[in-house]
N, C-alpha and C positions, 0 to 999 in steps of 0.2 A: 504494500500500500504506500503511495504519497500523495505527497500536497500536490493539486492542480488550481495551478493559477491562468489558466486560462493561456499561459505564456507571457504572462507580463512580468513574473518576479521566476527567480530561480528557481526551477525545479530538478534539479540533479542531486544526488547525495553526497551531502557536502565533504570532506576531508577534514581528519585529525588537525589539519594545519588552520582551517577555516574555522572550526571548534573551537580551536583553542584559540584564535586573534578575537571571536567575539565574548570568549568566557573574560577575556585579560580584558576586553575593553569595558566591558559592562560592571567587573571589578575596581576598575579607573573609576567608573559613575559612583562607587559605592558599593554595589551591589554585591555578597557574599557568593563568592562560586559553589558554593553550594544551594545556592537557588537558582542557579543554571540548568537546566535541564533540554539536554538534546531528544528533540524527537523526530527524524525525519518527516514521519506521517502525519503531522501536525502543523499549521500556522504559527507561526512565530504572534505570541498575544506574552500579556503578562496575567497570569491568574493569579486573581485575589483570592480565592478559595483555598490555596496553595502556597501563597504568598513566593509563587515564583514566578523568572521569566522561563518559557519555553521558548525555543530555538527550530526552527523549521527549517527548509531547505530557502524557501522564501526570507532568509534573514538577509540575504544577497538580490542584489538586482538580477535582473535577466542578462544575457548575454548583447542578444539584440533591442534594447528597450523601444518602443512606442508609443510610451505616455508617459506623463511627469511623474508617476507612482513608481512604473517599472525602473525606472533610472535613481530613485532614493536609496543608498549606499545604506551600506552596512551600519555607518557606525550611526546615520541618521534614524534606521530601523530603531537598533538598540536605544538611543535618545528618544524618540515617538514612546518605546514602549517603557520603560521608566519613567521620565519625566511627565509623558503625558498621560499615562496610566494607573501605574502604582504610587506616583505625588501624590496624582487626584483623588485614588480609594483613602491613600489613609489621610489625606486632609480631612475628608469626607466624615472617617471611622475613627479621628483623632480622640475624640471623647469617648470612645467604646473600647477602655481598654479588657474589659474581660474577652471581648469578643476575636478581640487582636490577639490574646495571649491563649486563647480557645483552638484558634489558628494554627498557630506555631505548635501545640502540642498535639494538631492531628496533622502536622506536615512533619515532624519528628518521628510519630507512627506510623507514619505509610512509608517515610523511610526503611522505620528498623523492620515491617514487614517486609518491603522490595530486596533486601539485603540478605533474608534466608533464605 
């Protein structure tokens, strides 16, 4: 299974090397590498339910772009989905701290399950 984007954003699977330029960059933003999570088969979004970013094949423009989306770069993707995302949820849920720390310890467990 992948992401189809119609051919406007990258659809190929990405490379170790591509993985790792966007975990470093998103880390520059702040963001802990461990709420990076690679999924080819998925759009690159930030889930607040999870309180991470996922990473798509789509985290990269297309090769041949055709409109102003298919041509936003990588590290613009990554910026869109932090800045414009995950600011906005928890400015949103600033006051809701149980619900924030409610979060984290079901993104903790779905870890220590994915892990055995």
């Amino acid at each position: 299974m992948r992401v189809d984007t119609g051919g406007l954003r990258n659809e190929r699977p990405l490379t170790e090397t591509q993985i790792s330029s966007v975990r470093e960059y998103a880390r520059s933003l702040g963001l802990e590498e461990s709420r990076v999570v690679h999924m080819d088969w998925m759009h690159t979004m930030y889930s607040a339910s999870f309180d991470q970013m996922v990473i798509g094949t789509d985290v990269y423009p297309a090769d041949a772009p055709v409109t102003a989306n298919s041509r936003i770069s990588m590290k613009a993707t990554v910026a869109h989905e932090l800045v414009g995302h995950m600011e906005t949820y928890e400015q949103m849920t600033e006051g809701d701290k149980t619900r924030r720390e409610t979060r984290k310890r079901q993104t903790r467990n779905i870890h220590c399950r994915l892990s055995k």
